[in-house]
N, CA, C and O atoms as CSV, one atom per row, in Angstrom:
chain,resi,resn,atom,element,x,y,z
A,1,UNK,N,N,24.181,9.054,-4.056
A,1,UNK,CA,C,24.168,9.017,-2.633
A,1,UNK,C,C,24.884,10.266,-2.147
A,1,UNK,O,O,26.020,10.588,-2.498
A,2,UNK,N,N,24.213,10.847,-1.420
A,2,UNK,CA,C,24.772,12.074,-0.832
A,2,UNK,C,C,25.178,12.144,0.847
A,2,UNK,O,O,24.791,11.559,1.859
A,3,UNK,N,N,26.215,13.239,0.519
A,3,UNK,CA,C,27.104,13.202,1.788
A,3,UNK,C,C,26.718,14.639,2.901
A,3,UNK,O,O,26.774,15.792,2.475
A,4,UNK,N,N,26.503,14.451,3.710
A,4,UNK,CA,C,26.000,15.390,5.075
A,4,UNK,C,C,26.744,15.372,5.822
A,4,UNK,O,O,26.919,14.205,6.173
A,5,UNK,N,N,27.638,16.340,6.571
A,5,UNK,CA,C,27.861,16.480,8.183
A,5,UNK,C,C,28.620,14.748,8.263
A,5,UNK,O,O,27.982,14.167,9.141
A,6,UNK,N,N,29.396,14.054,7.845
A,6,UNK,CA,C,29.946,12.829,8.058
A,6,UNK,C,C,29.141,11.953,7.902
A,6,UNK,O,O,29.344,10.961,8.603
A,7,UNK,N,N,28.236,11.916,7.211
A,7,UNK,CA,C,26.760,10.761,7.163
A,7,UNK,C,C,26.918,10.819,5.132
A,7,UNK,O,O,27.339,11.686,4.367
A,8,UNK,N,N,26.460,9.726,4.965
A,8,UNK,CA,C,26.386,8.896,3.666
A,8,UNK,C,C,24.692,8.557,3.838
A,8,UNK,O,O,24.319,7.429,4.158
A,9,UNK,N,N,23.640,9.782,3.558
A,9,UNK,CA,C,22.316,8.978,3.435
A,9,UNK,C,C,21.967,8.802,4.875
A,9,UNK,O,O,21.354,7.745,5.024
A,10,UNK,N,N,22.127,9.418,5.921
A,10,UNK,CA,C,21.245,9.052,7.448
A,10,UNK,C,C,22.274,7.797,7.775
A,10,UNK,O,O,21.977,7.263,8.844
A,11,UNK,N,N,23.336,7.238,7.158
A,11,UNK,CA,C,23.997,6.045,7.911
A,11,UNK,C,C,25.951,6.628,8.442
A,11,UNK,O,O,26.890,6.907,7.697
A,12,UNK,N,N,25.907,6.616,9.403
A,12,UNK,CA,C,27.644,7.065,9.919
A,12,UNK,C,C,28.548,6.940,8.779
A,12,UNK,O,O,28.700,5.868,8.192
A,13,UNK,N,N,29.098,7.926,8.484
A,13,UNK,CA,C,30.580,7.284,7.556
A,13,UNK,C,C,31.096,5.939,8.053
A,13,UNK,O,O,31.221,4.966,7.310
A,14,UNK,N,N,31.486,5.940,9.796
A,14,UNK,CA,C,31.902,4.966,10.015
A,14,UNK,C,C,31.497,3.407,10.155
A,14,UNK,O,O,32.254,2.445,10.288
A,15,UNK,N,N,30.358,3.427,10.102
A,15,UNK,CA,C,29.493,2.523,9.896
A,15,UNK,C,C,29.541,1.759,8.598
A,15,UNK,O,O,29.605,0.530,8.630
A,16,UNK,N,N,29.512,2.464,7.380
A,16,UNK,CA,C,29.530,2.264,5.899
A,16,UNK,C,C,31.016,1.684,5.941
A,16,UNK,O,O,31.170,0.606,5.367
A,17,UNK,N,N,32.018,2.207,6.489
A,17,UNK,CA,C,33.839,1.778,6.225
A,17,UNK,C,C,33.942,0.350,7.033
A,17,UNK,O,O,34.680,-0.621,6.868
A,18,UNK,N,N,32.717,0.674,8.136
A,18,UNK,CA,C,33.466,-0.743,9.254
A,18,UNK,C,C,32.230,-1.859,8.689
A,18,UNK,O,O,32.035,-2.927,9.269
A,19,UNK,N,N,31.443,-1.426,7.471
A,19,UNK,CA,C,30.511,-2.685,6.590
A,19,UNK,C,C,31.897,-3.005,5.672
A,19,UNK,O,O,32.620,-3.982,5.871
A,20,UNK,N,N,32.090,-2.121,4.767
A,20,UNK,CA,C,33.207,-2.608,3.693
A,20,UNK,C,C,34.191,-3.344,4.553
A,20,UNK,O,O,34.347,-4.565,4.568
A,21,UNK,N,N,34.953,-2.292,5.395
A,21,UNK,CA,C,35.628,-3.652,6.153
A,21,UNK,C,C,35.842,-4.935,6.103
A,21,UNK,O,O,36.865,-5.549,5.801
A,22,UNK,N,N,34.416,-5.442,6.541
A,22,UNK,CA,C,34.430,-6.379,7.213
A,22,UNK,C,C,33.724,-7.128,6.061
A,22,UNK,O,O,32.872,-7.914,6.474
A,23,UNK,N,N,33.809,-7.100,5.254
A,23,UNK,CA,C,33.356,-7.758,3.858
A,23,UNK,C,C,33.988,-7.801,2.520
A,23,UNK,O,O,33.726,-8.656,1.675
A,24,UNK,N,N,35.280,-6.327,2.294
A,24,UNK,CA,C,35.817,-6.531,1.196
A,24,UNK,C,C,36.684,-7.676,1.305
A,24,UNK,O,O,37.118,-8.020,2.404
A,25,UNK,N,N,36.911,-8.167,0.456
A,25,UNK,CA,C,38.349,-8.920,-0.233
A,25,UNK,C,C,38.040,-10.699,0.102
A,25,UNK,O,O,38.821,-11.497,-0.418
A,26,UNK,N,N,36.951,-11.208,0.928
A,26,UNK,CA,C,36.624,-12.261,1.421
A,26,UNK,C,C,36.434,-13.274,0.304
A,26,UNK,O,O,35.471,-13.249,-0.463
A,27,UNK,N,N,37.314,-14.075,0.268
A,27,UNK,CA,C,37.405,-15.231,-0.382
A,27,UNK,C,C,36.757,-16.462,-0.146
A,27,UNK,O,O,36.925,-16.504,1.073
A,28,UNK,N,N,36.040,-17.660,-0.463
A,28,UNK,CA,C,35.403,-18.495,-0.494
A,28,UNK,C,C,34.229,-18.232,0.483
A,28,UNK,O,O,34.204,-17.085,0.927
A,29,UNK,N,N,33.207,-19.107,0.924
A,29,UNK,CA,C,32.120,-19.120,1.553
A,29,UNK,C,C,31.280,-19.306,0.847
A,29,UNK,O,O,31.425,-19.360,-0.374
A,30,UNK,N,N,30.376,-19.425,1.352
A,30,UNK,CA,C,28.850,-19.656,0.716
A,30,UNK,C,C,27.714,-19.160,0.617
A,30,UNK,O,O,27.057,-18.791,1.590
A,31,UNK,N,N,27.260,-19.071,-0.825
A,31,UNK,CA,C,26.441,-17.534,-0.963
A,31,UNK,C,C,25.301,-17.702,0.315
A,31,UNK,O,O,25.041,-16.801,1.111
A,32,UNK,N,N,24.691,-19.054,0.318
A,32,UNK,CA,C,23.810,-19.309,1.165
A,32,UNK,C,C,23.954,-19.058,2.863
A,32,UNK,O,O,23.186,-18.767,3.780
A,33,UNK,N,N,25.212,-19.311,2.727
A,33,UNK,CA,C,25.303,-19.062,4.293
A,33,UNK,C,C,25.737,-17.547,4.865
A,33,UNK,O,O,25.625,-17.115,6.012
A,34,UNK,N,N,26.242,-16.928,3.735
A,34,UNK,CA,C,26.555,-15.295,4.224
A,34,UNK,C,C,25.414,-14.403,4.023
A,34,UNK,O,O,25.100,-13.553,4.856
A,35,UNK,N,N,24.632,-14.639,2.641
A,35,UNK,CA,C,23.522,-13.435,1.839
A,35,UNK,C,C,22.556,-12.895,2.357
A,35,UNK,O,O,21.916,-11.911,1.985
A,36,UNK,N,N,22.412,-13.684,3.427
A,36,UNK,CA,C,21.452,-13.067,4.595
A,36,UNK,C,C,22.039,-12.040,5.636
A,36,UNK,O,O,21.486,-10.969,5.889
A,37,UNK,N,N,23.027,-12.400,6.124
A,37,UNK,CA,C,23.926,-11.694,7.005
A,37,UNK,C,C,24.262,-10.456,6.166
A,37,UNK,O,O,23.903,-9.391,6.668
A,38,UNK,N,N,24.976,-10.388,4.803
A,38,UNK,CA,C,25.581,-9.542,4.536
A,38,UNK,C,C,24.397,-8.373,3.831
A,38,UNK,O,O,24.642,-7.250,3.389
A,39,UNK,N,N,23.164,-9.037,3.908
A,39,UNK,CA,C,22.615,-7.846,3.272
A,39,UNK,C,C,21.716,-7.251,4.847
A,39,UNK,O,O,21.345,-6.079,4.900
A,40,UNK,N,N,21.538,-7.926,5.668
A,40,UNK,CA,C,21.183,-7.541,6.918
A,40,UNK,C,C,22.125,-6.924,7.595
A,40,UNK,O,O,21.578,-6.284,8.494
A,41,UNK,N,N,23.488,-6.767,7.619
A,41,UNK,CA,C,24.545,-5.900,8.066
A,41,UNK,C,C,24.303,-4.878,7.028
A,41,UNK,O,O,24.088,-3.820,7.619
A,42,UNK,N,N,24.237,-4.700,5.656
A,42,UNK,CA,C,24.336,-3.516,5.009
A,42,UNK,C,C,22.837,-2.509,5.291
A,42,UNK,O,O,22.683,-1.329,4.976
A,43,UNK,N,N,21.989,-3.302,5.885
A,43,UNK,CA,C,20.730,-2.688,5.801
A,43,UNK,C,C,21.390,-1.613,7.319
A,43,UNK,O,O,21.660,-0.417,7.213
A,44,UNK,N,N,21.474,-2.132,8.143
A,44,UNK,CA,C,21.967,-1.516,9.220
A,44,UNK,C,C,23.434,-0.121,8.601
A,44,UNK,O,O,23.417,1.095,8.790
A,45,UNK,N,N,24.307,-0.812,8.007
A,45,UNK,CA,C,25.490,0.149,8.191
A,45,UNK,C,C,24.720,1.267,7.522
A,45,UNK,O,O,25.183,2.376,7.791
A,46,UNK,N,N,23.450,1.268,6.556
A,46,UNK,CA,C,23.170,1.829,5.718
A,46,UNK,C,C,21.775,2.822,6.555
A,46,UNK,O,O,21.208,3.712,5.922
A,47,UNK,N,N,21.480,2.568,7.659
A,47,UNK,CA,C,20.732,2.710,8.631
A,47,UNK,C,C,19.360,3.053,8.037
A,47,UNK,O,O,18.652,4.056,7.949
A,48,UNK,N,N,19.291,1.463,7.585
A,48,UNK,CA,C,18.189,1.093,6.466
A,48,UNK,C,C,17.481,0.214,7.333
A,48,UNK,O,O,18.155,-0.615,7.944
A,49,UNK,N,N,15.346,0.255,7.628
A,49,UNK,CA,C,14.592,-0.891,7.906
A,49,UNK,C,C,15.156,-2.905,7.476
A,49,UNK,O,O,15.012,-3.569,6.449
A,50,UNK,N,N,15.588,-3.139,8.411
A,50,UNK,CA,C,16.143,-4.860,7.769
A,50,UNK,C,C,14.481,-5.518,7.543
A,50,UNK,O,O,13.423,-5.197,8.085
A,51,UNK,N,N,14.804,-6.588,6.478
A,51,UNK,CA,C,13.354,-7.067,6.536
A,51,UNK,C,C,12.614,-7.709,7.523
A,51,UNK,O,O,13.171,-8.192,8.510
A,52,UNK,N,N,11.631,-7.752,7.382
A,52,UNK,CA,C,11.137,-8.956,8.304
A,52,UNK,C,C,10.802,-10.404,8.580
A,52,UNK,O,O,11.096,-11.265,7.752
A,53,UNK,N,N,10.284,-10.656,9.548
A,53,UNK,CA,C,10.426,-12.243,9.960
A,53,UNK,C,C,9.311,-12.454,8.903
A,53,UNK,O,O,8.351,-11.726,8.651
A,54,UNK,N,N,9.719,-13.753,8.294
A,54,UNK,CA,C,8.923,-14.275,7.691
A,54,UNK,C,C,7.901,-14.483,8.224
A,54,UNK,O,O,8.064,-14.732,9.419
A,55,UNK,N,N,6.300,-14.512,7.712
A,55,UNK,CA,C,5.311,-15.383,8.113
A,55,UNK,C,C,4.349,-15.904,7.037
A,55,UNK,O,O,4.665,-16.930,6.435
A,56,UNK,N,N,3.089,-15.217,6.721
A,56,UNK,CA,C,1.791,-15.707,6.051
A,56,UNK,C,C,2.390,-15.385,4.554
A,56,UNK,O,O,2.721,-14.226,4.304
A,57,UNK,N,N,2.549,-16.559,3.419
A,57,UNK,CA,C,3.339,-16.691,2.421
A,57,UNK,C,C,2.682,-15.676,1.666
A,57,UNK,O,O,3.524,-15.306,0.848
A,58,UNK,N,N,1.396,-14.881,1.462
A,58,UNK,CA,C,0.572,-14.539,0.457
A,58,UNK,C,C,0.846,-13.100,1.542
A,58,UNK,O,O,0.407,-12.098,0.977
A,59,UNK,N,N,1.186,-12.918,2.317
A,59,UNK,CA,C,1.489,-11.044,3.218
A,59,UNK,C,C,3.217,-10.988,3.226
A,59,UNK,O,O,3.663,-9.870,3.486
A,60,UNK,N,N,3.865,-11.676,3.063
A,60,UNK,CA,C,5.124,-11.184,3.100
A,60,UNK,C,C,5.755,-10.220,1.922
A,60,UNK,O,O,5.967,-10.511,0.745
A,61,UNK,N,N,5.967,-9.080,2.558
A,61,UNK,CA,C,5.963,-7.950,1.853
A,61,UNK,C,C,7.529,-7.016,2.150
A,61,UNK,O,O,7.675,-5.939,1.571
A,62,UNK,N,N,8.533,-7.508,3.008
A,62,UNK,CA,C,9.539,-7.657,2.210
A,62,UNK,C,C,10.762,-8.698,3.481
A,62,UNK,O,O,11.174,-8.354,4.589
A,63,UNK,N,N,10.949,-9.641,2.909
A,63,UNK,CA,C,11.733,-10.743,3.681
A,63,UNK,C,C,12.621,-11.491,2.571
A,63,UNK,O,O,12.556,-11.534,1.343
A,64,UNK,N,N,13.554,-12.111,3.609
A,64,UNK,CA,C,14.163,-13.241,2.535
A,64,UNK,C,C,13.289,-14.010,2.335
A,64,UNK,O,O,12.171,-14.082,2.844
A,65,UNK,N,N,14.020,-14.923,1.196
A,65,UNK,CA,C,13.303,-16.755,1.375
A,65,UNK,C,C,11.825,-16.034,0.914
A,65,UNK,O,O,10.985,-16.361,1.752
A,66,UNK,N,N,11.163,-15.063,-0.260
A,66,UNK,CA,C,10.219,-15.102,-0.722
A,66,UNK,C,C,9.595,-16.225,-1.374
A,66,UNK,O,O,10.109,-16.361,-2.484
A,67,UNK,N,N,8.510,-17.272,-1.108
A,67,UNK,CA,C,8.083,-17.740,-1.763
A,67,UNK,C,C,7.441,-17.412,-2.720
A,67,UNK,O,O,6.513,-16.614,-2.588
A,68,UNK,N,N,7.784,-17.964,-3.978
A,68,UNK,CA,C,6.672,-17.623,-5.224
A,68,UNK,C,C,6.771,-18.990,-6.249
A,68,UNK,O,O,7.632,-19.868,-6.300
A,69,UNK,N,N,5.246,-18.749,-7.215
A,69,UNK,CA,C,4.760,-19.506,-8.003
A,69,UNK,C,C,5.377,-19.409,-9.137
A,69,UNK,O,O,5.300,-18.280,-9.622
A,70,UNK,N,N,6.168,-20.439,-9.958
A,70,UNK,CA,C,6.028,-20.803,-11.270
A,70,UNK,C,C,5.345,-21.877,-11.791
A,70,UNK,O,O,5.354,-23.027,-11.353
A,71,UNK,N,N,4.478,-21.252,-13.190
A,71,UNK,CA,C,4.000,-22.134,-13.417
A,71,UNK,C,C,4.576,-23.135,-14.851
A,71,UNK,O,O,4.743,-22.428,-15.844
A,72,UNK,N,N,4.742,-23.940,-14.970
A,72,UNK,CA,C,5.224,-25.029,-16.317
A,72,UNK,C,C,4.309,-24.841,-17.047
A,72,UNK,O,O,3.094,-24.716,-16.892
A,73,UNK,N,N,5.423,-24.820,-18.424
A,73,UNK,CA,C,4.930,-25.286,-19.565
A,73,UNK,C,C,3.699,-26.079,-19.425
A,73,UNK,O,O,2.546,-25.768,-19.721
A,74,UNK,N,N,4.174,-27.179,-18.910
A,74,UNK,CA,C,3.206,-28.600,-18.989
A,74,UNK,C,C,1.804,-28.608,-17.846
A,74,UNK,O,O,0.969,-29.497,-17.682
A,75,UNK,N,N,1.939,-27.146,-17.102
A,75,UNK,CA,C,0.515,-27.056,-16.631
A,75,UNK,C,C,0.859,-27.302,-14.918
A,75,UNK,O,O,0.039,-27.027,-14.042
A,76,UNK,N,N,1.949,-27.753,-14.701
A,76,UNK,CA,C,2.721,-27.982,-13.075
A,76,UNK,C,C,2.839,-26.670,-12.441
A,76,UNK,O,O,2.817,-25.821,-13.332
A,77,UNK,N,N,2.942,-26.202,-11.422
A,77,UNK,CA,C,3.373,-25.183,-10.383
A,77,UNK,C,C,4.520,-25.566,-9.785
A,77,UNK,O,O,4.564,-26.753,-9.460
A,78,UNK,N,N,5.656,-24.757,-9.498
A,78,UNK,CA,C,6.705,-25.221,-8.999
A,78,UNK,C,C,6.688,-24.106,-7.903
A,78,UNK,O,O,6.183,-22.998,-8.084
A,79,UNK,N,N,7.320,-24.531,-6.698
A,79,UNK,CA,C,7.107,-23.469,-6.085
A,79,UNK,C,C,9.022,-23.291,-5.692
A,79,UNK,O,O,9.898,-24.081,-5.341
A,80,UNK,N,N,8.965,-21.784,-6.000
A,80,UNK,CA,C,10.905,-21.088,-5.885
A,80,UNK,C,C,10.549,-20.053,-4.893
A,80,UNK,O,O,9.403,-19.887,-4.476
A,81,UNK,N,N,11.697,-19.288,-4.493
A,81,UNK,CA,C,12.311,-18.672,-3.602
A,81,UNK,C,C,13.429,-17.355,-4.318
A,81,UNK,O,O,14.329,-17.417,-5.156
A,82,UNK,N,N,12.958,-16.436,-3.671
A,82,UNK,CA,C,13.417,-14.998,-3.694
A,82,UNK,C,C,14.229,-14.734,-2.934
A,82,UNK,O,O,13.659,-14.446,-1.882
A,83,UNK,N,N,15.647,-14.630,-2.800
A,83,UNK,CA,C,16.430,-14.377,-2.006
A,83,UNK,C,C,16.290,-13.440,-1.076
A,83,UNK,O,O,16.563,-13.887,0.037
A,84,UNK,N,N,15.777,-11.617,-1.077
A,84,UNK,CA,C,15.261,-10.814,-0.531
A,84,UNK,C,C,14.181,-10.187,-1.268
A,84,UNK,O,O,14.735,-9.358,-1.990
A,85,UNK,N,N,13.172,-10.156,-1.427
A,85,UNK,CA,C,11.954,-9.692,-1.595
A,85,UNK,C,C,11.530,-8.381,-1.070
A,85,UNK,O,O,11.491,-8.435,0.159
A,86,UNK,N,N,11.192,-7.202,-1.538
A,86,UNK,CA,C,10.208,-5.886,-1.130
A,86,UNK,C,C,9.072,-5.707,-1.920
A,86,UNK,O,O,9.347,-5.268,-3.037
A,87,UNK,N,N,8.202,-5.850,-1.767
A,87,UNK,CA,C,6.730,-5.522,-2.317
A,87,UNK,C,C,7.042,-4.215,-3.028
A,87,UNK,O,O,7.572,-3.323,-2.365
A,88,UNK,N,N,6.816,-4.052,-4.079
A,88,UNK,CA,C,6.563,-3.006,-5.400
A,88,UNK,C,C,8.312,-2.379,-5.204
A,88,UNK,O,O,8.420,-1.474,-6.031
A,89,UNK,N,N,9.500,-2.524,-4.518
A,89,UNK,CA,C,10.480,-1.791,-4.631
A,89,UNK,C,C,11.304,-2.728,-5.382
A,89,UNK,O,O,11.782,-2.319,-6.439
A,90,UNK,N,N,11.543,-3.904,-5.012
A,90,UNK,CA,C,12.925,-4.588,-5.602
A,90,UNK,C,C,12.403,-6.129,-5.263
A,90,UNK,O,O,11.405,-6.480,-4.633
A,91,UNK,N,N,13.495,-6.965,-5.943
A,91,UNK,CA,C,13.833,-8.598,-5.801
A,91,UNK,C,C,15.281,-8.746,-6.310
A,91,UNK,O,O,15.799,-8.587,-7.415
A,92,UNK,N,N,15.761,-9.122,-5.051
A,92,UNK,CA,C,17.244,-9.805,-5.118
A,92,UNK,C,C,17.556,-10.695,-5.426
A,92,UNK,O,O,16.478,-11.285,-5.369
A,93,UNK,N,N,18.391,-11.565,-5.834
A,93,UNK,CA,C,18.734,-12.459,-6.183
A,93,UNK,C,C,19.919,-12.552,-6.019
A,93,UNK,O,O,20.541,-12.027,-6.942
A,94,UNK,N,N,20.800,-13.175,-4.923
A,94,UNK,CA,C,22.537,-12.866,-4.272
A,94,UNK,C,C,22.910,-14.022,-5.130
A,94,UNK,O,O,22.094,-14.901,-5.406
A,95,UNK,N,N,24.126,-14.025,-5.550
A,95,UNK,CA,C,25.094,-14.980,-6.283
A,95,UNK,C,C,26.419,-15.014,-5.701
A,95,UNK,O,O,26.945,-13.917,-5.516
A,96,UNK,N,N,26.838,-15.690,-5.490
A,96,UNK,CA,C,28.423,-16.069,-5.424
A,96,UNK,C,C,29.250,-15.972,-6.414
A,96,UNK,O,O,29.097,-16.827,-7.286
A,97,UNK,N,N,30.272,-15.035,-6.607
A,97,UNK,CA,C,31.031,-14.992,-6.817
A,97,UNK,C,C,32.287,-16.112,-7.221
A,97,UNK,O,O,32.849,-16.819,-6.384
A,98,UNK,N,N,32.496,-16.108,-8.225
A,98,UNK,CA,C,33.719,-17.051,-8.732
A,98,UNK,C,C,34.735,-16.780,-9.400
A,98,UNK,O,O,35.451,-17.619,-9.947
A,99,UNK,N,N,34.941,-15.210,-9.423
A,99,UNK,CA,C,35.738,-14.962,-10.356
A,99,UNK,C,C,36.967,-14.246,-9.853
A,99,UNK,O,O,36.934,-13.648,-8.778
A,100,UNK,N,N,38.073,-14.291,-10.621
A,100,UNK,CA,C,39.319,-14.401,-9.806
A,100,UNK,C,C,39.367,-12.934,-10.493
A,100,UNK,O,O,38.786,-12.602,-11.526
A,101,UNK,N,N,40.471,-11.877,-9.399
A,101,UNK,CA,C,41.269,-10.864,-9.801
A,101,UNK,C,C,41.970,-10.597,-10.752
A,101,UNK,O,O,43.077,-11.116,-10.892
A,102,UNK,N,N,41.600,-9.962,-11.375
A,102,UNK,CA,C,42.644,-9.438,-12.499
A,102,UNK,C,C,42.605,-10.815,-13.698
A,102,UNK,O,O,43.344,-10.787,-14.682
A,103,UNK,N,N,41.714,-11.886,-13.456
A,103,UNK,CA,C,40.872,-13.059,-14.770
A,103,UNK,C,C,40.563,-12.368,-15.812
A,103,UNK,O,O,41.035,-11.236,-15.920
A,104,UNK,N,N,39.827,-12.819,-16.669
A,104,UNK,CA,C,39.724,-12.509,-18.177
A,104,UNK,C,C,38.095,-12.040,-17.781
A,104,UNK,O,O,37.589,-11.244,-18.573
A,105,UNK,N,N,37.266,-12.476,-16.628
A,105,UNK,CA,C,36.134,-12.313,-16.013
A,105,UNK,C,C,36.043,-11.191,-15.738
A,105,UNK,O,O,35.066,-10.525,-16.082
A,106,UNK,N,N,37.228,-10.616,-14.921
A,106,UNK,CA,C,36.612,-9.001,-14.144
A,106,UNK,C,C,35.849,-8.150,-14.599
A,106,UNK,O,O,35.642,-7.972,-15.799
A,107,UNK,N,N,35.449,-7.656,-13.867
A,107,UNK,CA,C,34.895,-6.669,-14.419
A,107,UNK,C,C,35.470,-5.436,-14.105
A,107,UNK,O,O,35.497,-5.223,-12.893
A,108,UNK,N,N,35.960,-4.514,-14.843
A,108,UNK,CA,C,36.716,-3.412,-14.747
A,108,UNK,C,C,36.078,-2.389,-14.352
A,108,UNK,O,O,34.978,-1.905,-14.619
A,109,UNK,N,N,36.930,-2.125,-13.669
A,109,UNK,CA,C,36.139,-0.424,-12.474
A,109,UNK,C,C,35.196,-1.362,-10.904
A,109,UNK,O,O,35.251,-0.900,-9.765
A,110,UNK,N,N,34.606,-2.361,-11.177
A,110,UNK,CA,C,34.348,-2.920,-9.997
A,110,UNK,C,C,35.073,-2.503,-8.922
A,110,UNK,O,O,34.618,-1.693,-8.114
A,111,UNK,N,N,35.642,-2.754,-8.878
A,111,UNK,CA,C,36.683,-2.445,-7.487
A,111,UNK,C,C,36.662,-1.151,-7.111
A,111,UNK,O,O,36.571,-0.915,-5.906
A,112,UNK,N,N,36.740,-0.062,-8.055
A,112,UNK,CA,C,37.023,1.247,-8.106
A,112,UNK,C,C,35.401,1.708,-7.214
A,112,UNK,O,O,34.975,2.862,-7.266
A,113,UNK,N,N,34.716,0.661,-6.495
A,113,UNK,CA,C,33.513,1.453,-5.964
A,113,UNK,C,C,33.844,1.737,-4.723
A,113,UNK,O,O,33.245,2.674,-4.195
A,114,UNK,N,N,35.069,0.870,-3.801
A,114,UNK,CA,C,35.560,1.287,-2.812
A,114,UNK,C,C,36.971,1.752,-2.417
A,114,UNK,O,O,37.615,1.726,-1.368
A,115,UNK,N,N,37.169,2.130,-3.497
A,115,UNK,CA,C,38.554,3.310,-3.143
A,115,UNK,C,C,38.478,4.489,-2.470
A,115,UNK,O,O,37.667,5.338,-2.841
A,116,UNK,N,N,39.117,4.659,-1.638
A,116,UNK,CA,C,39.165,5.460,-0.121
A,116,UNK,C,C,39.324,6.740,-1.450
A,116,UNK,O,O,38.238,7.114,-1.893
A,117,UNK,N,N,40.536,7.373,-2.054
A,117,UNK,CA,C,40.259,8.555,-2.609
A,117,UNK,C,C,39.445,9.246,-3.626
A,117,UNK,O,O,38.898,8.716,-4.593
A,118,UNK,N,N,39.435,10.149,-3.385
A,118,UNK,CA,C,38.166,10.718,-4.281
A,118,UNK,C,C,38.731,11.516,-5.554
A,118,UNK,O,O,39.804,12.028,-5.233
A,119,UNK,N,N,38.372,11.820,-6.959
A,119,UNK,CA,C,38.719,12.769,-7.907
A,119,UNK,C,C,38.806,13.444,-7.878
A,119,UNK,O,O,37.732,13.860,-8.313
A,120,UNK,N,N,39.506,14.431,-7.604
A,120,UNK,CA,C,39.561,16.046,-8.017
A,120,UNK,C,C,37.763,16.070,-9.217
A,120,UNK,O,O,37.467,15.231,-10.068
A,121,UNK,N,N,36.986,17.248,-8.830
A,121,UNK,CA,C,35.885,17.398,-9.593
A,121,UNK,C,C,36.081,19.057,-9.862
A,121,UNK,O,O,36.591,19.879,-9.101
A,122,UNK,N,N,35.567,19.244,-11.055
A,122,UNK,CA,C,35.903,20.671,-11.499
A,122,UNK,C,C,36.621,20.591,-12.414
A,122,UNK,O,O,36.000,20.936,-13.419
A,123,UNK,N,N,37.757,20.281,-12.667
A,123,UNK,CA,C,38.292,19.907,-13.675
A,123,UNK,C,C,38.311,19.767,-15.137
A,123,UNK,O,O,37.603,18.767,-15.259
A,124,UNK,N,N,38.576,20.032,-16.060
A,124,UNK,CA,C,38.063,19.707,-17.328
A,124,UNK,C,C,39.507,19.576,-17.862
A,124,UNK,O,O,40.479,20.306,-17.668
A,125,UNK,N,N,39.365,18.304,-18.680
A,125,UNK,CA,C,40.515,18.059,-19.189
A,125,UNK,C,C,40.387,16.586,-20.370
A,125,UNK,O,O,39.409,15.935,-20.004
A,126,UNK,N,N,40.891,16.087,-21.299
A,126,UNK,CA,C,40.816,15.000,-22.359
A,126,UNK,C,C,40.274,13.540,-21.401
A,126,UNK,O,O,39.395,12.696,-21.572
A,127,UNK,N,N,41.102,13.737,-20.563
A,127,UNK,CA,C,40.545,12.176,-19.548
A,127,UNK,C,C,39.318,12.396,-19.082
A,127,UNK,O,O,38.849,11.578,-18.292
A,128,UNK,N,N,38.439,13.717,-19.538
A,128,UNK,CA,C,36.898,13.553,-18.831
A,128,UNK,C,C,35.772,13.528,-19.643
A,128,UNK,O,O,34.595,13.508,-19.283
A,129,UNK,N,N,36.368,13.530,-21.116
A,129,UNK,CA,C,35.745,13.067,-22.244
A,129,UNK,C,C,34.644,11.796,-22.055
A,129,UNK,O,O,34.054,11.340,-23.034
């Protein structure tokens, strides 16, 4: 992702800081009740097309709540759901989070995606091995 004139990609620096904002460090909730919001706020801070309103199940080409077909073993169709859906680009699938800070879970460097300072680059030295 590249940086322009105070822009991150066509979206405000400040825009991108007042998304993290307002989303890092948030403890409990529900994937269901935020995953829509929070990827429809990032589409914006990111001054990204948000999807669209759902409609005709066989034209929705990129929305939440994708319907699609599985079919069973045993010859049944089940019909599931795509959290955010784009025709030929991506499929999301949002999860909730359960895992505690600094747990045996973390994942290390995670965090390190929104740290305000940046590396010295140029540099060459054993730590860039």
């Amino acid at each position: 992702m590249g940086t322009t004139h105070g822009k991150i990609d066509s979206a405000p620096v400040s825009a991108v800081e007042a998304f993290i904002a307002r989303w890092q460090g948030r403890d409990g909730g529900q994937e269901r009740a935020n995953y829509a919001m929070f990827l429809r706020e990032l589409c914006d801070a990111l001054g990204l097309q948000p999807p669209d309103p759902a409609g005709d199940p066989e034209t929705n080409d990129y929305v939440f709540e994708r319907v699609v077909k599985e079919p069973g073993r045993d010859g049944t169709v089940a019909s599931r759901r795509i959290d955010l859906y784009k025709r030929g680009s991506f499929v999301l699938e949002a999860k909730q989070s359960r895992q505690q800070k600094g747990g045996d879970k973390e994942v290390q460097g995670q965090t390190d995606l929104f740290l305000t300072e940046t590396a010295s680059r140029g540099r060459r030295g054993a730590d860039r091995a």
